[in-house]
Structures are given as C-alpha cells and as structure tokens.
C-alpha positions in Angstrom: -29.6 -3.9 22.7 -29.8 -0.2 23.2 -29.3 1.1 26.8 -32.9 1.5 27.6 -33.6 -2.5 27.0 -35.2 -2.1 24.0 -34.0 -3.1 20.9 -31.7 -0.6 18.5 -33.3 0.0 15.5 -32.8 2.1 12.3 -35.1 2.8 9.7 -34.4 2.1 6.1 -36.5 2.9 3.0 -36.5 0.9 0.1 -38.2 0.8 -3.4 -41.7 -1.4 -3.6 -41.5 -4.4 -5.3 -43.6 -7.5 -5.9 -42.4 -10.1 -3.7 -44.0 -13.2 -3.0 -43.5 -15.3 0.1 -39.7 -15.8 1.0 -39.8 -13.0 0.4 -38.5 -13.6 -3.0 -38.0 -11.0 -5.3 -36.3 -10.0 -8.7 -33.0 -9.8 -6.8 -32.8 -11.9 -3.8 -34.7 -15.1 -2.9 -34.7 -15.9 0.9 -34.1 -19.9 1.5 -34.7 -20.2 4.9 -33.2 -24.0 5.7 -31.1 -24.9 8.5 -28.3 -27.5 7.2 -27.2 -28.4 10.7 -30.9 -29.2 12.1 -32.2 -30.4 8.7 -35.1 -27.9 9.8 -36.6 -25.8 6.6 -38.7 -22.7 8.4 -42.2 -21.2 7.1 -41.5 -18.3 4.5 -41.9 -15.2 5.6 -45.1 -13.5 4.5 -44.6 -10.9 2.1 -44.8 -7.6 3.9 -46.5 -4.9 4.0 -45.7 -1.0 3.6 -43.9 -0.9 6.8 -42.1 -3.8 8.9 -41.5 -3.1 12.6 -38.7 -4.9 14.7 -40.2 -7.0 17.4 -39.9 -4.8 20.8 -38.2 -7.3 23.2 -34.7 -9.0 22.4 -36.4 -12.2 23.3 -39.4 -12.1 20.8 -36.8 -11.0 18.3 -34.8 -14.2 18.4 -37.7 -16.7 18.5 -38.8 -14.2 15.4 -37.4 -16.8 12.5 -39.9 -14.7 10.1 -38.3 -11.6 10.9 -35.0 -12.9 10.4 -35.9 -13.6 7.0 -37.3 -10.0 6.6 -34.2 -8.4 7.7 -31.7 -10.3 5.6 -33.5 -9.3 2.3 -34.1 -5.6 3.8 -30.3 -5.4 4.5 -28.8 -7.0 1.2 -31.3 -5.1 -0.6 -30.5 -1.7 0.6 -26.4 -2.5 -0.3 -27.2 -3.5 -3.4 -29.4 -0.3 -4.1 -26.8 1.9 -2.6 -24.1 0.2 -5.2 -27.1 1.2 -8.0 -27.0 4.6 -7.0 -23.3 5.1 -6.6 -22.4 3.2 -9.7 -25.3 5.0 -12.1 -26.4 1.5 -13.0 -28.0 -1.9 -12.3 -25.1 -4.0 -10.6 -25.1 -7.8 -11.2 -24.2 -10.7 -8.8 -21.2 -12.6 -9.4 -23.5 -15.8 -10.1 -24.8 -17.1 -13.3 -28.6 -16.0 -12.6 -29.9 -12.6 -11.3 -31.3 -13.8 -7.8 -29.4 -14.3 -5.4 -30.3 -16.9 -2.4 -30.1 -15.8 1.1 -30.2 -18.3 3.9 -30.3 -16.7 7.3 -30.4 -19.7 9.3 -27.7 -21.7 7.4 -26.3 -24.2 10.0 -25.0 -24.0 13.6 -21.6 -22.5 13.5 -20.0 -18.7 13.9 -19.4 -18.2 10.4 -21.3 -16.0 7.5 -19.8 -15.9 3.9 -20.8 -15.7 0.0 -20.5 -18.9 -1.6 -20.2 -18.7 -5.5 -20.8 -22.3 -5.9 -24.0 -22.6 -4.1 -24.7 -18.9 -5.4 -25.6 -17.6 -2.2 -25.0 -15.8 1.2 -25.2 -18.1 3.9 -25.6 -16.9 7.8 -24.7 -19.1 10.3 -26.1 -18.8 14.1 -25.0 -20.1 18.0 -27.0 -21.6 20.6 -25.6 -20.0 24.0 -27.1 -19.1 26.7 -28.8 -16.1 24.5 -28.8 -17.1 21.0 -26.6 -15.1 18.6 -27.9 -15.1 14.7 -25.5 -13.4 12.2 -28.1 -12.8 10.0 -29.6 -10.3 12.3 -26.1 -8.0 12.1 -26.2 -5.4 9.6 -22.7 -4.6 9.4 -22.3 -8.7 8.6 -25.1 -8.9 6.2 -23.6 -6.3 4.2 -20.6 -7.6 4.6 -21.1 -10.4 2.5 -23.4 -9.1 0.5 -20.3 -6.7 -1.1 -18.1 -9.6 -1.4 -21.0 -10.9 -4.2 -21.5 -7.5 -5.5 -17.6 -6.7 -5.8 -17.3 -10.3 -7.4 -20.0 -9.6 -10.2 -17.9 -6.3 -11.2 -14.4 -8.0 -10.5 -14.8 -11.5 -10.9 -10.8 -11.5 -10.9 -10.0 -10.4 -7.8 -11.0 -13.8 -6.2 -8.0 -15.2 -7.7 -5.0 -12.9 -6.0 -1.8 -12.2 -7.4 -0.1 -10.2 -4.6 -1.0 -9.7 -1.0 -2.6 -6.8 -1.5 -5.3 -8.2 -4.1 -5.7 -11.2 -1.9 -6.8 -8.9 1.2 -8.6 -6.1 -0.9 -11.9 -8.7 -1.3 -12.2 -8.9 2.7 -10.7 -5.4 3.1 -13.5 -3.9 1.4 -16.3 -5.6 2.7 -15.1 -4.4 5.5 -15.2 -0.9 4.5 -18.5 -1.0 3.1 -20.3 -2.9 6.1 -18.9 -0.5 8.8 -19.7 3.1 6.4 -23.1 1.2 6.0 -23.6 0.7 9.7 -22.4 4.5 9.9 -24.5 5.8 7.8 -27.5 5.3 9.8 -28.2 8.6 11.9 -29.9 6.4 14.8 -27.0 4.2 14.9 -24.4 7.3 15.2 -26.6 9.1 17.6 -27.0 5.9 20.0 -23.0 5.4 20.0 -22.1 8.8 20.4 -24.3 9.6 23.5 -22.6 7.8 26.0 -19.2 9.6 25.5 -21.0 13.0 25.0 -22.4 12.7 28.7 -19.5 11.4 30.1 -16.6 13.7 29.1 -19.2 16.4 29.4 -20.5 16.0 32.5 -18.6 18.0 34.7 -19.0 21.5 32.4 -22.6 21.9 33.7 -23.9 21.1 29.8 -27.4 21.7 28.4 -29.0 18.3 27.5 -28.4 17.4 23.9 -25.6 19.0 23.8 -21.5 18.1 24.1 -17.8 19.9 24.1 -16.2 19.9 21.4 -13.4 18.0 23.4 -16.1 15.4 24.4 -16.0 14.5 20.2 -13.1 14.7 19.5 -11.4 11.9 17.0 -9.6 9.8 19.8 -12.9 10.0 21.9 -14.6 9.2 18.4 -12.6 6.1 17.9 -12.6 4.6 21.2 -16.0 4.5 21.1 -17.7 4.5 18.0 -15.7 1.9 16.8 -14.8 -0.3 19.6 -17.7 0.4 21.8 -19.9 -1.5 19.1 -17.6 -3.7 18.9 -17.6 -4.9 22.8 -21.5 -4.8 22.3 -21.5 -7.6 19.5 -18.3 -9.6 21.2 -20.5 -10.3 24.8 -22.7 -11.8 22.7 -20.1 -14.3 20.9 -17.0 -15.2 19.3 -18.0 -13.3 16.3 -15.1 -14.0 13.3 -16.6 -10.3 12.6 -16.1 -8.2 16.0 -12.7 -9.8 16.4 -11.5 -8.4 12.9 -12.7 -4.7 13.6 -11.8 -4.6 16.7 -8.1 -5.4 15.4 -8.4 -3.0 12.6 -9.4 0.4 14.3 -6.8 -0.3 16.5 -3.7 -0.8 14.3 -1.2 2.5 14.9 -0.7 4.4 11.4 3.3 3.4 10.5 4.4 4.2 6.8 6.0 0.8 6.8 4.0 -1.4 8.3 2.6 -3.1 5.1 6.7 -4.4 4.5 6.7 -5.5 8.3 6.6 -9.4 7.7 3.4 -9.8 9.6 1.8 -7.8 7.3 2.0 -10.1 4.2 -0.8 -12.0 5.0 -3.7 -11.0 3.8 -6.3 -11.2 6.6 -3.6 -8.6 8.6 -2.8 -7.2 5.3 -6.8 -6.0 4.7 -7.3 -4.9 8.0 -4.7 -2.2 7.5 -6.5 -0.9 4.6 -9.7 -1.0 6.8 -7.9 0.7 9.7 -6.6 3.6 7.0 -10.4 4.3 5.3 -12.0 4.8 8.7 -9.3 6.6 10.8 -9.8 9.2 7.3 -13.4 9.1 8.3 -12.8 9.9 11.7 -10.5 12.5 10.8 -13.1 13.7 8.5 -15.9 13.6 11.2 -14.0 14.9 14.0 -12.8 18.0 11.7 -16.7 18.3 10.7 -17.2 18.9 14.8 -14.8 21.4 15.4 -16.6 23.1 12.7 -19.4 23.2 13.9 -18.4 24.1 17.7 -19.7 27.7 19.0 -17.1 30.0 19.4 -16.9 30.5 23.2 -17.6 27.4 24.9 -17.3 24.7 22.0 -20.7 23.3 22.3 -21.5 20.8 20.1 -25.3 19.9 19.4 -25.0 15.9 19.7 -28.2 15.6 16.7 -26.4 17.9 14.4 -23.1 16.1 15.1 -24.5 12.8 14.6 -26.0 13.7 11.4 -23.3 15.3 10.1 -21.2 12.0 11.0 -24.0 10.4 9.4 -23.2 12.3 5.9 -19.5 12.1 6.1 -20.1 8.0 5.9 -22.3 7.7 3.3 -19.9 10.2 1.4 -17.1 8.0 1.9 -19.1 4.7 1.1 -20.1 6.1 -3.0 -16.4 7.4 -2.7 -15.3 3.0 -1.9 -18.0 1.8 -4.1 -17.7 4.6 -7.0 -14.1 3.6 -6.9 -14.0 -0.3 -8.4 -15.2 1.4 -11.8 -11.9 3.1 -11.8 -9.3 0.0 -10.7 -7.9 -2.2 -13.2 -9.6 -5.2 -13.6 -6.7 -7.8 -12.0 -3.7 -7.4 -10.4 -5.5 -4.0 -8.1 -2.4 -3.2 -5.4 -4.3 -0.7 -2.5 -2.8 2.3 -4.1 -4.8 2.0 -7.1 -8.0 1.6 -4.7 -6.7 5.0 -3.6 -6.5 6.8 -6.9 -9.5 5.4 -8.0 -11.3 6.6 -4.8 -9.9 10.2 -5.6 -10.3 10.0 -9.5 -14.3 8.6 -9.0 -14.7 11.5 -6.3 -13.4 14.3 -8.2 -15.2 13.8 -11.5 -18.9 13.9 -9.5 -18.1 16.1 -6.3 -15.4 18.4 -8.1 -15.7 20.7 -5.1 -14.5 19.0 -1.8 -14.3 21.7 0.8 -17.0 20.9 3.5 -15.5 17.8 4.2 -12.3 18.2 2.7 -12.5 14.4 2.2 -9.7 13.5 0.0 -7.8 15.6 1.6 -8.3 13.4 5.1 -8.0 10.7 3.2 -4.5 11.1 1.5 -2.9 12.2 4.8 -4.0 9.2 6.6 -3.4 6.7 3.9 0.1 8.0 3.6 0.3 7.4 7.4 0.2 4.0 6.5 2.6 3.8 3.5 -0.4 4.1 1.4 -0.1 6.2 -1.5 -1.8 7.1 -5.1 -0.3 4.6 -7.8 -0.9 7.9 -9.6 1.7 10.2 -10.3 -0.1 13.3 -10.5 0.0 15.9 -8.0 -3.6 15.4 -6.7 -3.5 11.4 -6.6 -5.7 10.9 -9.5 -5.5 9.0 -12.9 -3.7 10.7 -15.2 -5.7 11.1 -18.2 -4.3 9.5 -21.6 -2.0 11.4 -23.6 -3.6 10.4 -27.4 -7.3 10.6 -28.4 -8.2 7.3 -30.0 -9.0 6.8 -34.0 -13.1 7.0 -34.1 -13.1 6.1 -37.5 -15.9 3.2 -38.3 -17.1 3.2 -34.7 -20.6 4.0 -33.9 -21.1 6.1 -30.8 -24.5 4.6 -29.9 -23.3 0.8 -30.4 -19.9 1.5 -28.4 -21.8 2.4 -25.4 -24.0 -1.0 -25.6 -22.0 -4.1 -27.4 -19.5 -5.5 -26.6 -18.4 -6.9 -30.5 -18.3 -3.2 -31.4 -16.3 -2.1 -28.2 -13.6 -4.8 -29.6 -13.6 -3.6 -32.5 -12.7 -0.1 -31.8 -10.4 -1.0 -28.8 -8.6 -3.6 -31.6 -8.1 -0.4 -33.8 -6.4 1.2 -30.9 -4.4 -1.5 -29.7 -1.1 0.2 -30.6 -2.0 3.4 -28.8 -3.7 1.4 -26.0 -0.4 -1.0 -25.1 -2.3 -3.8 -26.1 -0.5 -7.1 -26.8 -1.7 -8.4 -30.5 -0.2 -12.0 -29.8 -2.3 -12.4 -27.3 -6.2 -13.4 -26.3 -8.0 -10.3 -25.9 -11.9 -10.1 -24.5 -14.2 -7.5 -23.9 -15.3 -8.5 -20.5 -18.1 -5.7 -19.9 -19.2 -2.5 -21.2 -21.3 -0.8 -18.8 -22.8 3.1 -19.4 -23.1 4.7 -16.3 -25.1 7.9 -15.4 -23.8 9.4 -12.2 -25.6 12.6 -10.8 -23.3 15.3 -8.3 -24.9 16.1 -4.8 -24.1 19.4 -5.2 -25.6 21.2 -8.3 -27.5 17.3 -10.0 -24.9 17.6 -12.5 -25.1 14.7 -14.7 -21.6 12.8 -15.8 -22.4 10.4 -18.3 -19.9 7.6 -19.0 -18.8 3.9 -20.5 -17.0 1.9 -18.1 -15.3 -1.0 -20.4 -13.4 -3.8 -19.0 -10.9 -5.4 -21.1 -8.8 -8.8 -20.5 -6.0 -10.3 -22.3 -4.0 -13.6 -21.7 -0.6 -15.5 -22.9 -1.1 -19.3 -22.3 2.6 -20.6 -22.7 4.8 -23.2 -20.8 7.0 -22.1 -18.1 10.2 -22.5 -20.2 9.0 -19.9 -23.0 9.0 -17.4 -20.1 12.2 -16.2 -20.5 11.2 -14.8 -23.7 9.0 -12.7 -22.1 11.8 -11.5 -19.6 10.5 -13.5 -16.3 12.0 -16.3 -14.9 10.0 -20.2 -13.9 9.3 -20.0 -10.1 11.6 -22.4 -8.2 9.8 -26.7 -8.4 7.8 -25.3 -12.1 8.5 -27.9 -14.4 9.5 -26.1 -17.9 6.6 -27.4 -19.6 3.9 -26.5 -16.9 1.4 -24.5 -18.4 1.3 -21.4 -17.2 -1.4 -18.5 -17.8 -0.6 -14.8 -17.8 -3.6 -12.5 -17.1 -3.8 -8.6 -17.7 -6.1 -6.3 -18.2 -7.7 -2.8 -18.3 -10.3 -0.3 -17.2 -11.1 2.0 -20.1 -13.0 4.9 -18.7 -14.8 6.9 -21.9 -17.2 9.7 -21.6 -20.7 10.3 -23.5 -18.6 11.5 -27.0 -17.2 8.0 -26.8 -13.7 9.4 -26.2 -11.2 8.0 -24.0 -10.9 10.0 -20.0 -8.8 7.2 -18.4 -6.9 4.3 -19.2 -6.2 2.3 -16.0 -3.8 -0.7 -17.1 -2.2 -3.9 -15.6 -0.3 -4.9 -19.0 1.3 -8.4 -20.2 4.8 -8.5 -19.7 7.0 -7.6 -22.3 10.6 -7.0 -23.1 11.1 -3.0 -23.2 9.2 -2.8 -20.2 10.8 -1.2 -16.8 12.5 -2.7 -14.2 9.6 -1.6 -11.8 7.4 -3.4 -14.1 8.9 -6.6 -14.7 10.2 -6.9 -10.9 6.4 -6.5 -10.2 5.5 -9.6 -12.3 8.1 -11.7 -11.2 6.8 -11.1 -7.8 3.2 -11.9 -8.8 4.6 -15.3 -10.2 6.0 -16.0 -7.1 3.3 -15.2 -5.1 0.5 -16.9 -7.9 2.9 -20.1 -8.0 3.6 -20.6 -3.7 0.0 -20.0 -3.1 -1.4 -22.4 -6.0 -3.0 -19.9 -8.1 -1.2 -21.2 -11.1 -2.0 -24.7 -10.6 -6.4 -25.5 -10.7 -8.4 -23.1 -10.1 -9.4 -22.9 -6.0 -12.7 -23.4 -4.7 -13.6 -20.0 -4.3 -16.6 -20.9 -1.8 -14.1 -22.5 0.2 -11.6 -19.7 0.2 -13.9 -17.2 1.6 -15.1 -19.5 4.3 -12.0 -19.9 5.5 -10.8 -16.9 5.5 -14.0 -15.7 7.7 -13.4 -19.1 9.8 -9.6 -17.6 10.3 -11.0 -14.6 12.2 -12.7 -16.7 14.6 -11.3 -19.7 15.1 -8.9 -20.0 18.0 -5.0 -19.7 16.9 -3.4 -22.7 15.4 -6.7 -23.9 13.8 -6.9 -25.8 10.7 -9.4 -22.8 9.2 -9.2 -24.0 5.6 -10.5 -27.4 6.6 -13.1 -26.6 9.0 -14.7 -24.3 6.3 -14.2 -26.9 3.6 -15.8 -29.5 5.7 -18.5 -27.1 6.7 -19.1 -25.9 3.2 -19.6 -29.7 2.1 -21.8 -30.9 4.4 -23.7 -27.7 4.0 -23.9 -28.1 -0.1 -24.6 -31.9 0.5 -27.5 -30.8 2.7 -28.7 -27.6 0.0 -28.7 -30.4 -2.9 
C-alpha cells in the first residue's frame, strides 16, 4: 500500500502478443487452480492495450482476474529482460516452451518453480487481510529466475559445494530485488520518507533532499528494510524474512569459513548481502555526484532515477554473467569474474558508475574475490588460437555436431579428457548491443560437458580418495565441464573450465575435488538423483517455517498433494 491508501503501482511495457484467455501465450500459460480448495477460477480475459491495477487494496484482492494478469505481466517482463541482456531467446528449464503459472496454487506461504510439474506455483493466506504471493513482484521474479537460470544451467540444481548449492536461491534473489529496483516509481516511493525526514530541519525546498539525507546507511535502512517491514505486517513471508537477513549481514572477509556459513540458505544470502551493498555503494556515490556544491541538495526525482539506472545496470551485469560461468561446479568467485568479464566486453567504459569498481571492493569485504587472476578480475583470455581447419564458420555458430567436431580437434589444447563422455550441451550466438555508443559484440556461447562413470575403487587412479561408508564398487559419476566463449570469426575469447580430475593436476585442484566428493556423497548427490521440485520447495519452506521444522517434508507433502491435485 503506498502512504496515501492507494495502491503502489509501476508501469511496465511489454511487447504485444496474441494471447488468448488465461492469458496464454507463446511463453507462459496461466493455470489458475487452487489445489487446496479444489476451486479452478474463470481465465482472465485477454487484455487490452493497457491494464490498470484495481484502485482500492480491497478490490485488488477479491480481483482473482487481475491476479492472473499480473503473474504473466511480471514473468514476462524477467524473461524479456534476460532476452535483452543475453542477445537471445532464453528457454525454460522444462521440456516444452510454455511455461504454466498458477497464481492461486494452494493455501500455504510458499511460492517456488517446480520442474516436475513444469511450472511456477504461488501460494496465498487467509488472515485477517488476505496475502497472495502471486501479487509480489520481487517474488514472481523470484521464481521465475530460478526456471530461467535452470534452462541455461540445468546443472546447477545438483550442487557440488556450498557455494553452488546457494548460488540458485542467491541469485534469484539478486535478480528479484534489482527488478523491484529498477522501477523509478518504486525507488521514488521508498526514498521519500527518509528524504523528508533527515531533511526536515534544513528548511528544504519540496522535492528536494541533503545529500546526508541519501546517503548509503540512510539508503539501506530504508530502501531495503523499509520494504521489507511493509511486506512482513502483512505475513510470515519465507521471502521478507530472507532479505531482511541479507541486507543486514556485516561485510567480514571470513565469514563464508565461519561454520554457520556452510549452509547454503545462510551461505546465498551472503552473496545477496555483497551484490546490493555494491549497489548501494554504487547509488549512494551516484548522489554525492550529483549534490550542488554549497548546500548538497539532492533533487529526490533525479536521484531516484538515477538509483533506478544503477539497478538495472547491475541486473544485465547478474544476468549477462551465467554466459560467462562454467557450466557445473560455479564457486561465487566465478559469478564475480564472470559479472566483470560480461560487463567489460559491452560497457568497456565504466566511469559514471564506476560499477565494478564498487563491486570488487565490497565483494572483497566479504572474502569474495575474482577466481581470475588477472589484475582487473576478469577471465583471462586463452593462451593458443584453436586449429580452424575443416570447420565451417557459419555451421559452428548453429550445430551442435559441428561444434563437437571442432572442439574434439582441440581437445589437447582445450584440457579435454579423451577417455571420457564428452557432449555439446548448447551453442547459443548471441548479439549484445553497448548502451553507450550501440556497439554491437557478436558471440557463440558453447557449453560443453564431459563425464567418467567408474566405481569408487578405481578412484584412486584418478588421485581422489572413496568418501568414508562408499562401498568400492558404488558407481560413482564425475561431471566437468566448460564454457567456451568464441567471437563472430569463430575464434576462441574465453575458456572458463571446471576439468575431470587427473593425475598431474595441482594440489589446489585435486583438494577441490575431494571436497566436492565429500560434500556430493554426505548430501546424497551421488546416490539418485533428488527431486528437484522438492528441493526448491523446501528450501523456500526453510525461510518461513518456524526453527526446528521438518521443511523438507512439509514441502514434499505439499508438493504431492499439490501434483496429485494438478493430475
């Protein structure tokens, strides 16, 4: 609710499309049935050129139609805004293109993406005033990044060190809140209050603020956490909880070795806590900037907008980035030198913002740095040019069976192990075009897999030792992979690799895959495969369950009954 009464709204654009009633379109198909009620609701009418929210908070919650209208709006515009930063259509991680949306799921405080049922589901709670996830933007788009991320890295549902298994949830997180941030209306409305306040007593124009008024620990007490208070009066959100934890975790360079910080939900929310405090930094910088010289006033619109710009910077920076990780086995300082390396090739110059700069310092903060060892945190590029002879430039950017072929021919210079399965996972050409100047960089984005299928007593031939309770002839599956990055000649910019063990390798390396074996074998990830519908259900259920609740089997339970009642 905004302070007036009325309700906060922002306006999004979107492209037209034909829907029909659902609305249904080529990407999303809104299934509006309530599990827990066994209640299925009229489909929204397909909408015209413009869509208003309802006026009154009360009208908007009876507003089932609405509901509907939103979901698709908000899942729509994060998948376009991946489009746009990826220079590309982006695919679900499901086996068909349209994705169902359910915003009136069943009866329960929960929202997640469910790859079995190949949907988002939105759950809701009858209190005193009615609380409906599906009307959140910041959860909407929450979950609809953990189906985008899982189409372009279906392996990083399966983790193999904490930091994987918190990167899904951690970045979600990240994109939900730089979505919600990127709205002008919503910066404007939350930086108002603290404007007025802290400048009330310097006799200030209306409009206008001190420089003091914004500055970042202003900024993050109430940007952050005043939204955060507004969502939590209204329930027991799983969400509000977990950003209100995150903004509020004090940079430490080792708190990801503290022991409370190995499990992944507290794991994520440090990454979380890292991205928007270098936002902040960012936006607070941006302010003093633009501060007159004498009495450091601040117009509140410009400072808003600019806030405004800074987010949605920082969001193509997040989602630019997964092109640039290794396919499996992503620690969070790879997530940082892939945000640098993806920023630098399309916004070479950096000083308005000075965002990688920010962004460095206040990663490190956290013990967070580049996996890169270059001096400006990006990927170093590779050292050989590859052997072009017998591929074809136009196929290579297009099929896969040609891709193998001239990655096969490489395999020496690329590290690639020749005993074992090798797969072309994707090959993706991208065209991304610079803010600045419209430059256009034209690349191939190729995602390559290999495995070793072997019994746990043959691992000591590969210089790794059986977990403690494997029996020697458990099967055991070792996954690697890499990201090759080319650009539009077909030659190679960056190789970003997670290889197979092998004996020759470092210490560092082979300490690191013992650990993952650990970790992959305590955690069952070595055994069957997990329900991955389940997983995420319970790790949103974690966040909002009281402490000491059996999470894992209140979302199993819940995700049953709910597919039993879908089916």
């Amino acid at each position: 609710m905004g302070r007036d009464g009325k309700v906060l709204t922002a306006r999004i654009s979107l492209p037209w499309e034909d829907l029909v009633e659902g609305p249904m379109g080529y990407a999303v198909y809104v299934v509006d049935y309530d599990a827990t009620a066994g209640v299925m609701y009229r489909p929204a009418p397909v909408p015209g050129k413009e869509v208003k929210a309802p006026e009154t908070l009360a009208t908007l919650l009876n507003d089932s139609a609405y509901h509907a209208l939103n979901v698709y709006a908000i899942v729509m515009r994060t998948l376009l805004r991946f489009e746009m930063a990826l220079g590309r259509r982006v695919a679900w991680g499901i086996r068909g293109h349209q994705l169902k949306v359910v915003p009136h799921a069943f009866e329960e405080a929960n929202a997640y993406y469910s790859p079995g049922l190949e949907a988002l589901v939105f759950g809701y709670v009858r209190d005193t005033e009615p609380m409906y996830l599906g009307l959140s933007h910041d959860v909407v788009a929450h979950e609809t990044a953990h189906a985008l991320l899982d189409g372009l890295r279906d392996k990083f549902m399966a983790p193999s060190s904490p930091d994987q298994a918190a990167l899904h949830e951690a970045f979600a997180d990240i994109v939900a809140l730089l979505s919600v941030f990127s709205l002008p209306e919503v910066v404007s409305y939350l930086i108002t209050p603290i404007a007025d306040t802290r400048s009330g007593a310097h006799n200030v124009p209306k409009g206008f603020a001190t420089k003091s008024a914004l500055s970042q620990k202003n900024l993050e007490n109430t940007a952050l956490l005043g939204m955060a208070d507004q969502m939590r009066s209204q329930a027991s959100d799983a969400r509000v909880n977990a950003l209100r934890r995150s903004v509020t975790i004090q940079p430490a360079p080792g708190i990801l070795t503290q022991p409370g910080y190995e499990e992944e939900h507290n794991r994520g929310e440090v990454l979380v806590a890292a991205v928007m405090r270098a936002f902040l930094s960012a936006w607070a910088a941006r302010i003093a900037d633009l501060a007159s010289p004498g009495d450091g006033l601040v117009d509140i619109r410009m400072a808003a907008e600019q806030g405004a710009d800074i987010a949605d910077v920082m969001l193509t920076m997040a989602i630019r980035a997964i092109d640039y990780t290794p396919p499996i086995h992503i620690r969070f300082g790879d997530f940082l030198s892939a945000m640098l390396t993806a920023d630098t090739e399309v916004r070479a110059d950096d000083s308005r913002y000075e965002l990688r700069k920010h962004l460095r310092k206040v990663m490190a903060q956290y013990g967070i740095h580049p996996a890169s060892d270059t001096r400006d945190g990006r990927w170093r590029p590779p050292d050989q040019k590859l052997k072009t002879e017998g591929s074809h430039l136009g196929s290579l950017q297009t099929d896969p069976t040609e891709m193998f072929r001239h990655i096969w021919s490489n395999r020496s210079i690329l590290g690639l192990n020749p005993a074992a399965y090798t797969r072309i996972t994707s090959v993706r050409p991208c065209l991304r075009v610079s803010p600045e100047d419209g430059f256009q960089l034209h690349e191939t984005v190729v995602e390559c897999t290999q495995y070793l299928k072997l019994a746990a007593a043959e691992l000591t031939a590969y210089g790794l030792t059986a977990p403690s309770g494997m029996r020697p002839d458990e099967n055991v599956v070792l996954e690697a992979g890499s990201t090759f990055v080319l650009d539009e000649y077909g030659d190679l910019k960056f190789d970003v690799t997670n290889s197979l063990p092998f004996l020759g390798a470092t210490p560092s390396e082979m300490q690191n895959w013992q650990r993952r074996l650990e970790y992959m074998w305590q955690r069952g990830y070595l055994g069957d495969a997990a329900n991955r519908s389940s997983d995420l259900a319970a790790f949103h259920l974690q966040r909002s369950l009281a402490q000491g609740a059996d999470a894992a089997a209140e979302a199993a339970q819940q995700s049953r009954l709910t597919q039993e009642a879908w089916t």
